[in-house]
Structure formats: structure tokens, C-alpha cells
C-alpha positions as CSV (number, residue, x, y, z in Angstrom):
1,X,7.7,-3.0,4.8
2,X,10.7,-0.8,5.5
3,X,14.2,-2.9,6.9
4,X,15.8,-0.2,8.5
5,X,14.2,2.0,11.2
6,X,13.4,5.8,11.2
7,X,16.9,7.2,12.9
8,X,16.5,9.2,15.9
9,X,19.7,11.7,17.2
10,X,20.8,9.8,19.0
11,X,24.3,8.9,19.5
12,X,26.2,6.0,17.1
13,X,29.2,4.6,18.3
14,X,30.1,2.1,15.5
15,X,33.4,-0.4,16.3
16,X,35.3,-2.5,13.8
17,X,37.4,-5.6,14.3
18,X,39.9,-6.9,11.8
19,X,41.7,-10.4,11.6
20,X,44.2,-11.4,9.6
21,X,44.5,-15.1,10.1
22,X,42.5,-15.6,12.5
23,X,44.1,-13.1,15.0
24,X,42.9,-9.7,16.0
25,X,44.5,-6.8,14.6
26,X,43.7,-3.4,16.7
27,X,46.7,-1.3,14.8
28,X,44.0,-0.5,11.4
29,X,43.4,3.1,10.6
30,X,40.8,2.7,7.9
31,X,39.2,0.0,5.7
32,X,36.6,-0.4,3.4
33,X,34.6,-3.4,1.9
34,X,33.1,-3.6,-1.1
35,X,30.1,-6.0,-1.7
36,X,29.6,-6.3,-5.2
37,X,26.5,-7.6,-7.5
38,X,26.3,-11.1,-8.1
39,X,29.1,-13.1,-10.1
40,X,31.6,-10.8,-9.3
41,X,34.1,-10.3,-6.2
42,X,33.8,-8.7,-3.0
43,X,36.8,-6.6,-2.1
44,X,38.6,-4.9,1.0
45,X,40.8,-2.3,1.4
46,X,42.9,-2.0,5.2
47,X,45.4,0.3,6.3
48,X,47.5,-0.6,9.9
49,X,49.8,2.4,11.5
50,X,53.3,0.5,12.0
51,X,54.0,2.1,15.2
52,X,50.4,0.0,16.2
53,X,51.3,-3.3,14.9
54,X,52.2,-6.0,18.0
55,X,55.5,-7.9,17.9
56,X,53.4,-10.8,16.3
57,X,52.0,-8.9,12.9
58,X,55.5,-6.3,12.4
59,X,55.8,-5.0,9.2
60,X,59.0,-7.6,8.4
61,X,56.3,-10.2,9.4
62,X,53.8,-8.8,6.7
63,X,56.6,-8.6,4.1
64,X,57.6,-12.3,4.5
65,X,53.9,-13.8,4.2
66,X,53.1,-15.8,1.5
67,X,48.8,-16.2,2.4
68,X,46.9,-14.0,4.1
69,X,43.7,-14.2,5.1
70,X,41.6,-11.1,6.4
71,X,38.1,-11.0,7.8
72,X,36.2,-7.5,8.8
73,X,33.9,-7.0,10.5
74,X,31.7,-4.2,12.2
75,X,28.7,-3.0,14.9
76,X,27.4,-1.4,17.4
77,X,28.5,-3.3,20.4
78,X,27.2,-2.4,24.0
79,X,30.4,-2.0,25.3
80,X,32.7,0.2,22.6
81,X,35.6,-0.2,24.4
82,X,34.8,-4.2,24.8
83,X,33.6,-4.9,21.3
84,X,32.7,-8.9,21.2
85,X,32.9,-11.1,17.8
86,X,28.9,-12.3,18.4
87,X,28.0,-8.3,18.5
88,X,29.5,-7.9,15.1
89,X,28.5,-8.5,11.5
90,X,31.0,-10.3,9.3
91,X,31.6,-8.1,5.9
92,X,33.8,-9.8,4.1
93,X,36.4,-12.7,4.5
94,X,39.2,-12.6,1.8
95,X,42.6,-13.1,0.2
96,X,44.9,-10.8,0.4
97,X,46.2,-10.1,-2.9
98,X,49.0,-7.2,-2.1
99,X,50.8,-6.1,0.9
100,X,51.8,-2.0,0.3
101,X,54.5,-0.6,2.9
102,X,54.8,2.9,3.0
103,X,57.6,4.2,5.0
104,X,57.1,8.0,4.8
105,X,53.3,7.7,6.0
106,X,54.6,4.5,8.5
107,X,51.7,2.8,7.2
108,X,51.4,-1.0,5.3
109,X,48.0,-1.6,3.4
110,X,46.1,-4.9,2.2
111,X,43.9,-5.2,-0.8
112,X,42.3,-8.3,-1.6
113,X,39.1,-10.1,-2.8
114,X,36.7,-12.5,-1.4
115,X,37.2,-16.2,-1.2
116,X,35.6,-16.5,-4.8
117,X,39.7,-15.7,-5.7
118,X,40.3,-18.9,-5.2
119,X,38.1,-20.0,-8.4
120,X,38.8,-17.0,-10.1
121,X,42.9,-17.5,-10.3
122,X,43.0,-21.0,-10.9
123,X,42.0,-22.5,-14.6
124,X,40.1,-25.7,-15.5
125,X,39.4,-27.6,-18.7
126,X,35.2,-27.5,-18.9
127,X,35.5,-30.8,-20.5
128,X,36.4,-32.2,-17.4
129,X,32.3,-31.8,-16.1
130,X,30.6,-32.8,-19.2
131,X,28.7,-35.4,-17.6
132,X,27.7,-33.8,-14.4
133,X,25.2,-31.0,-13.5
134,X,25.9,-27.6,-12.9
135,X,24.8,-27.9,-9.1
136,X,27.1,-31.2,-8.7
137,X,30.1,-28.8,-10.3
138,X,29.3,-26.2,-7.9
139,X,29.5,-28.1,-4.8
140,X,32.9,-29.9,-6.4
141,X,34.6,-27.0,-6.5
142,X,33.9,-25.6,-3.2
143,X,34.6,-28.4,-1.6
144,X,38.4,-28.1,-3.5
145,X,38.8,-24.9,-1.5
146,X,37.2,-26.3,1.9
147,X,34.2,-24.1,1.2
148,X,30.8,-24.8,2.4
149,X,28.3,-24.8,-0.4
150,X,24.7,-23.9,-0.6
151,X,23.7,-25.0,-3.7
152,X,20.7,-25.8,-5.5
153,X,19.9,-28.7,-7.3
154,X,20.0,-29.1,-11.1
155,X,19.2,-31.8,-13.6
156,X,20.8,-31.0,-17.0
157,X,24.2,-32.7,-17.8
158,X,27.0,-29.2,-18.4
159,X,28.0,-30.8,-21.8
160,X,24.5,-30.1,-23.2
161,X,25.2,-26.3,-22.5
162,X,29.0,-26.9,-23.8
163,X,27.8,-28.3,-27.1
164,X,25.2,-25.7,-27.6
165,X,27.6,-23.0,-27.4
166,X,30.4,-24.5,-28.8
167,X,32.7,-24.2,-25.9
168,X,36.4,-25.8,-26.7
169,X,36.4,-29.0,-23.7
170,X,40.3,-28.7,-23.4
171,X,40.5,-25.0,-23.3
172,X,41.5,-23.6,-19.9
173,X,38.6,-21.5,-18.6
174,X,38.9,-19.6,-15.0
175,X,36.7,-21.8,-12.1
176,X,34.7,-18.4,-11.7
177,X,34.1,-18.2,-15.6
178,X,32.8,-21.9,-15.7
179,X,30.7,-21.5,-12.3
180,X,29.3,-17.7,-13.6
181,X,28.2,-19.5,-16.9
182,X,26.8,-22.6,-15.4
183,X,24.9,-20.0,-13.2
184,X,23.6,-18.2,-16.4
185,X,22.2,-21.1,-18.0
186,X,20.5,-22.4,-14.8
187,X,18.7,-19.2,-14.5
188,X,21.1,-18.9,-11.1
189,X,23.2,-16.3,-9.6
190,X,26.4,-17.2,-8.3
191,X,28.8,-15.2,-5.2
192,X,30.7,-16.2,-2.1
193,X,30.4,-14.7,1.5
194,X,32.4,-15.6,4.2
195,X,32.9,-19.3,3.6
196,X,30.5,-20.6,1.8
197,X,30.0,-20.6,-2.1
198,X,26.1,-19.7,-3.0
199,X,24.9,-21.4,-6.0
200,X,20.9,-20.4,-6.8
201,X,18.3,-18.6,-8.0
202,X,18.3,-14.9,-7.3
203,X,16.8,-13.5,-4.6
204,X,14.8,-11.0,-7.0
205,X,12.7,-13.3,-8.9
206,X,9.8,-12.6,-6.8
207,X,8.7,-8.6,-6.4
208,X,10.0,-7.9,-3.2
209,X,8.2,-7.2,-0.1
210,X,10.9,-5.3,1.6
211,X,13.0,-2.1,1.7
212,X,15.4,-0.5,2.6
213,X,14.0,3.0,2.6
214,X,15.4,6.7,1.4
215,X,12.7,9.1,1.9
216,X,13.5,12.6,1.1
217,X,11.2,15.1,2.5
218,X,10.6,18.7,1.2
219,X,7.5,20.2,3.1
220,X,10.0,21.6,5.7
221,X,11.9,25.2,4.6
222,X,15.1,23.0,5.5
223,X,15.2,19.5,3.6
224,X,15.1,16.1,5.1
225,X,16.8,13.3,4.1
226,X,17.1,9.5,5.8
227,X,21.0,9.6,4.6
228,X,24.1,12.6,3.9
229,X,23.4,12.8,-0.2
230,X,21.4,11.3,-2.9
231,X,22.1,11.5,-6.5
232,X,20.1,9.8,-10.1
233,X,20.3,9.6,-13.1
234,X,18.6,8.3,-16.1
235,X,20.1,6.1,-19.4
236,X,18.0,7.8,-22.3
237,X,20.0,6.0,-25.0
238,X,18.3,2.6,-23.3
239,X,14.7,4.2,-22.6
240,X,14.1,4.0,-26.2
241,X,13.0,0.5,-26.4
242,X,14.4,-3.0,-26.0
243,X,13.6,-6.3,-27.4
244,X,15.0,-9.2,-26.6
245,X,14.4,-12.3,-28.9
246,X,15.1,-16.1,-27.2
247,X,15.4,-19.5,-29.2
248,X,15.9,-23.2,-28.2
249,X,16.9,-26.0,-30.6
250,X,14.3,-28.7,-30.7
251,X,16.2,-32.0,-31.8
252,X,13.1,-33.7,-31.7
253,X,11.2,-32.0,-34.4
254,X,14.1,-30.3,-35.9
255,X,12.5,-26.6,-35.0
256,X,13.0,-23.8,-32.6
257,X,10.9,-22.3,-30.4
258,X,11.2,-18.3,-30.4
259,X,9.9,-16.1,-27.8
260,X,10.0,-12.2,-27.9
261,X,9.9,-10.0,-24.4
262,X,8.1,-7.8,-24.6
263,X,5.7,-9.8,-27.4
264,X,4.3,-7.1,-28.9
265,X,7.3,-5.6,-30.1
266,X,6.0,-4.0,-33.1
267,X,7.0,-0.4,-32.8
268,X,7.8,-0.7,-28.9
269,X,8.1,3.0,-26.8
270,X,9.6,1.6,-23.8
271,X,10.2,4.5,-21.7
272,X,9.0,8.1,-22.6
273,X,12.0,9.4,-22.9
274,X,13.1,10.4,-26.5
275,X,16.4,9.3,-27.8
276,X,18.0,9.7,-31.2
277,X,17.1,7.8,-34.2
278,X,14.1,6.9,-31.9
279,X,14.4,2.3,-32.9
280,X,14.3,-0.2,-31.0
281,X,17.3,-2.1,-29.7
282,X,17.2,-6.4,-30.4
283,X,19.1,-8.3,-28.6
284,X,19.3,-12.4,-29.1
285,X,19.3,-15.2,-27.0
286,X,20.6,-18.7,-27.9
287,X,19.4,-21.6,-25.0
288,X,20.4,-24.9,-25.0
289,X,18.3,-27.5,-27.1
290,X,15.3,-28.9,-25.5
291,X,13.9,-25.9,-23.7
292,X,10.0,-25.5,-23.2
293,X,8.1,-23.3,-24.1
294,X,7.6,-21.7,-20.9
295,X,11.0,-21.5,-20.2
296,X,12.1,-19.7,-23.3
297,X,9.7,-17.4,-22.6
298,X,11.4,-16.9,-19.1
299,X,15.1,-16.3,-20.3
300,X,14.1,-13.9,-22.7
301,X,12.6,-11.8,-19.8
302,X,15.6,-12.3,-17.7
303,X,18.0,-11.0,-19.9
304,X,15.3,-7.9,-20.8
305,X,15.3,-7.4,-17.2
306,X,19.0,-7.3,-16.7
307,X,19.1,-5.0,-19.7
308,X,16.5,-2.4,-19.3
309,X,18.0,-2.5,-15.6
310,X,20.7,0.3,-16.4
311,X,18.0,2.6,-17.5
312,X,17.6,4.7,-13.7
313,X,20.4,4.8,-10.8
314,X,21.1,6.1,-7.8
315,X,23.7,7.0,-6.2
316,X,23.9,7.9,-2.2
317,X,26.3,7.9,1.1
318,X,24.7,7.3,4.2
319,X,25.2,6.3,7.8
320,X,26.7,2.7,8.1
321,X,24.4,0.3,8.8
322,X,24.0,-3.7,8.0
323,X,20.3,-3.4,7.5
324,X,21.4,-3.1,3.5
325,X,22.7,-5.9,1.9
326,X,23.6,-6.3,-1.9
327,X,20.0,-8.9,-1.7
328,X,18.3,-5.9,-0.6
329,X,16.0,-4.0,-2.4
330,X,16.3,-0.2,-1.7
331,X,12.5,1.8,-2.5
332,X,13.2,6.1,-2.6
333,X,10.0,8.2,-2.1
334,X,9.6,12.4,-1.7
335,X,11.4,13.8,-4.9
336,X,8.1,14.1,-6.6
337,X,10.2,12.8,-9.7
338,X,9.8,9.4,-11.6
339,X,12.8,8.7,-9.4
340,X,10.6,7.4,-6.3
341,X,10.9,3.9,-7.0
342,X,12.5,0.6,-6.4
343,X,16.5,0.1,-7.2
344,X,18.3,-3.1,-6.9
345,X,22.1,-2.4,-5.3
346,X,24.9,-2.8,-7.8
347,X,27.6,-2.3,-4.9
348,X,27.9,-1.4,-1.3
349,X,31.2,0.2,-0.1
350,X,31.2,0.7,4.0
351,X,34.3,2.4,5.4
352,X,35.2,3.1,8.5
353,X,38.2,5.2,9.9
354,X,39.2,7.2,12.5
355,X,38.2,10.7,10.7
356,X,35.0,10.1,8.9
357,X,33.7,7.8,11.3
358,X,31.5,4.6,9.7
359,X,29.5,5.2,6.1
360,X,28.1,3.5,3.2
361,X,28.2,4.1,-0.8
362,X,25.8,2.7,-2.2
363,X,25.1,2.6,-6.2
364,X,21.8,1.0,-7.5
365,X,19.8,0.7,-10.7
366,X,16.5,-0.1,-12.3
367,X,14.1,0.1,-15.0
368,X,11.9,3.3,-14.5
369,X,8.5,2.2,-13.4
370,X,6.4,3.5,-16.8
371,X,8.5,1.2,-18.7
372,X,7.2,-1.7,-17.6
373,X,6.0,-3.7,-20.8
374,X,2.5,-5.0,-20.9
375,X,2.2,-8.5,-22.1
């Protein structure tokens, strides 16, 4: 089922709002927000024209502020001259992390990150969780930073995982580190948006029965394309074959349980490609003790899944929209290429200025559908 709908010509007329602490801003000349793949930051980028700027938000204001807080935000409202907040999609909300005055352009610029800053500049000693779960960490920490947290629920105590890997308990560690791991061992995916710290499993587990659609069309003597450009390319170095080999410590019956994905990795051809040397890459997985079978099994495909990932990507700039969202899957079909297939977005960069009007970069990836291991 496709998200966004087949454009028609007709006429956009795409708004932005920006606040910085709450107040609206109407000076900005450009900005762009980056939404980033999971465990790592979103970031912004806003420019404001001095001569714009109200007696409120001067640049000898700016240059005094210690915190700054910026939210953007963008649509298609019914009245473009009267744009309202509940006609608007919230892309980021964020800390600004530099304040840039240029006098010869009479410009001043922020640049900052989402709210997951706030884990990712202050340090922690992991020993300090050792008896909790990784959920119960998660929704401590956000509610340090007055964060709401959606967060789903987990069983096993964080000093299993710490033992296990032989983490120091009094060294520092970043928040974000110790939330990013927690969220590896769980399986989970970790991000913030807006205000509230997400905590869970991803949102790919299951094949997806949704897309965002790029159809390319070539039957006409004049191309047709659902977007302005559309690039791929393919990793051949990774197309030769991976194998990825997971273990778990039973202290029980002093064994491990192994698992292999794909199993029958005897003289594996993942993709057709043909790369040099022509073997196999293994990669190793160490769990914590005490896993079952099954889920040994799981991790091992998880982390072939993250790494055969970078084999195909794409690469395209279209019209803005907020059907796409870094959750989204994106499907491409009319190149007549082992290109038509599903990608996962790594990142989603909308601007929007004054020149170029309102468009989105967007880079994906996948594995290419032939290399699909058979179990």
C-alpha cells in the first residue's frame, strides 16, 4: 500500500515556523533538519537575516544566551499567509549547540541536535544501574531531563550484560552510549523526537506493509519520475557473502549455544555479484549468558541484517513532504534493474528557503532482494 499519493500539478505552497524558546521567529531565511537512523541525533541548521530579527531576539540577545531551545516545523496550511501551529508537523525540537554571527552577510545561524544531547554530553558511571533493567534505566534518565518516555518493558538486570562484556562499573560512559547499548542487547532501537525519549523494538521487525513509493517510468519518449533525481548504487565488496556466528554462555551446563545466519554457510554466494578473493566474510557475536536457543538464533540474524543492509542504496531529492519518515519504508519500481525494491531510510534532510522552495534528501539502503538467504 503506497503512503504518499500520486502528485497532480497542482500548486504547493509549503510554510515553515520556527521557535526558539517557545517564541515565533518570522526573521529565518533557510533551515534544514536532519532526521537521522536510529541511535543517533537529529540535527538542524537555521539561518535569521538581522535586519528581520524583532527587538526581542536582536543579535546582542543571541550572543548573550546561554540555552537555546529551537523547534521547526513545516506544512501546507490553508491559509499561507496565516499559517497555524495544529496545521504543522513538528520536525525536530533541539539544542542549540552554536550561535554563528556573520556581519558581512548580516546573517546569525543555529546549529544544534535533538534533545538526545542532553544524554549524549553528560557522562555516567554504568555501575550505577547494575541492578535495574534496561527499560527502568531508560525511563530514569528521561525523566532527568523532563522527557516523556515511551518505553518498553524489559526483564534482565543491566549488570548481567555489564559482566558479560566486561564493561569497567566506574568508568564514565556518555548517557547515549549506555542507553544505545542497553538498546542493542534488548534487541531495541533507541531515538528522541520532540520530547519524548523512544525506547523499543524497531519498527522493521515485521516485513512492512507500507511505502512510500518512487516509481520511475520510461514508456514515455520523455521520463517520468515521482521526485527531481534518483541515484543507486551497489557494495560489491559486501555481496560476496556474510556469515554471522552468535553464542551465549550457559552457566548452567557450562556450554554455549552457537547459531550461524545463514546456517548453511558452507561456501555461501550471497549476492551474484563477484568480488575479489571471492570468501566469505564471518563476523561474531558474543550475547549475554543465559540466552535460548531461539533467541540466539534471532541476534545472529539481526546483526546479518544490519550488515548485509549496506549492500544497495539510494540516493534521491524530492518535493517535501511528511508522508516519509525515518520508520518508513521507501519501495522503487520502473528501472527494470535489481534496483526496484525495498530501502530502509538512513537519513532525511528537508530544507526550506526562500530560493529553492521546500525539498527532501533522502539516503536509503538494503540488501538486494536475490540475496536473501534460504534457511
Amino acid at each position: 500500500m503506497a503512503l504518499n499519493p500520486q502528485t497532480t500539478a497542482t500548486l504547493r505552497v509549503p510554510r515553515g515556523l520556527v521557535k526558539v524558546n517557545g517564541a515565533v521567529l518570522a526573521a529565518w531565511t533557510t533551515w534544514s533538519v536532519d532526521n537521522n537512523s536510529f541511535f543517533s541525533a537529529d540535527t538542524f541548521r537555521v539561518s535569521f537575516a538581522l535586519s528581520k530579527l524583532d527587538d526581542q531576539h536582536s543579535a546582542d540577545w543571541f550572543s548573550q544566551q546561554k540555552d537555546l531551545e529551537v523547534e521547526i516545523l513545516a506544512g501546507f496550511p490553508r491559509d499561507p499567509a496565516n499559517p497555524q501551529d495544529a496545521e504543522m508537523t513538528s520536525l525536530i525540537v533541539g539544542q542549540v549547540d552554536a550561535v554563528d554571527l556573520n556581519m558581512a552577510s548580516r546573517a546569525i545561524e543555529l546549529t544544534g541536535r535533538d534533545l538526545s544531547a542532553h544524554f549524549i554530553d553528560n557522562k555516567t558511571a554504568p555501575g550505577a544501574y547494575r541492578n535495574q533493567t534496561a527499560s527502568d534505566v531508560a525511563k530514569m534518565l528521561a525523566e532527568k531531563y523532563g522527557l516523556k518516555a515511551e518505553v518498553s518493558s524489559t526483564t534482565t538486570k543491566v549488570g548481567t550484560y555489564w559482566d558479560q562484556d566486561h564493561i569497567g562499573l566506574t568508568d564514565q560512559r556518555s548517557e547515549w552510549d549506555v542507553l544505545t547499548y542497553l538498546a542493542s542487547q534488548e534487541g531495541f532501537i533507541v531515538y528522541v523526537r520532540g520530547h519524548t525519549l523512544h525506547f523499543g523494538p524497531s519498527p522493521f521487525q515485521a516485513p512492512p506493509t507500507e511505502f512510500y513509493e518512487l516509481t520511475w517510468d520510461d514508456t514515455e519518449p520523455v521520463h517520468r519520475f515521482n521526485g527531481k533525481q534518483v541515484a543507486f548504487s551497489r557494495a560489491l565488496t559486501v555481496a560476496k557473502g556474510v556469515v554471522v556466528t552468535a553464542s551465549s554462555y550457559q552457566t548452567k551446563n557450562k556450554r554455549a549455544i552457537t547459531s550461524a545466519y545463514p546456517k548453511a554457510s558452507k561456501g555461501i554466494g550471497v549476492g551474484r555479484a563477484t568480488a575479489v578473493g571471492g570468501t566469505v566474510q564471518n563476523y561474531r557475536l558474543r550475547l549475554p549468558p543465559n540466552k535460548s536457543v531461539l533467541e540466539v538464533e534471532k541476534a545472529a540474524k539481526r546483526r546479518y541484517d544490519e550488515i548485509v543492509a549496506h549492500e544497495m542504496k539510494l540516493s534521491t531529492t524530492l518535493p517535501a513532504d511528511h508522508y516519509l519518515d525515518i520508520g518508513t519504508a521507501l519501495k522503487v519500481s520502473g528501472t527494470g534493474t535489481a534496483f526496484d525494491q525495498v530501502y530502509y531510510p538512513d537519513s532525511i534532510v528537508r530544507t526550506m528557503s526562500m530560493d529553492s522552495g521546500y525539498l527532501m534528501e533522502v539516503q536509503a539502503k538494503n540488501v538486494a532482494p536475490e540475496t536473501t538467504p534460504n534457511l
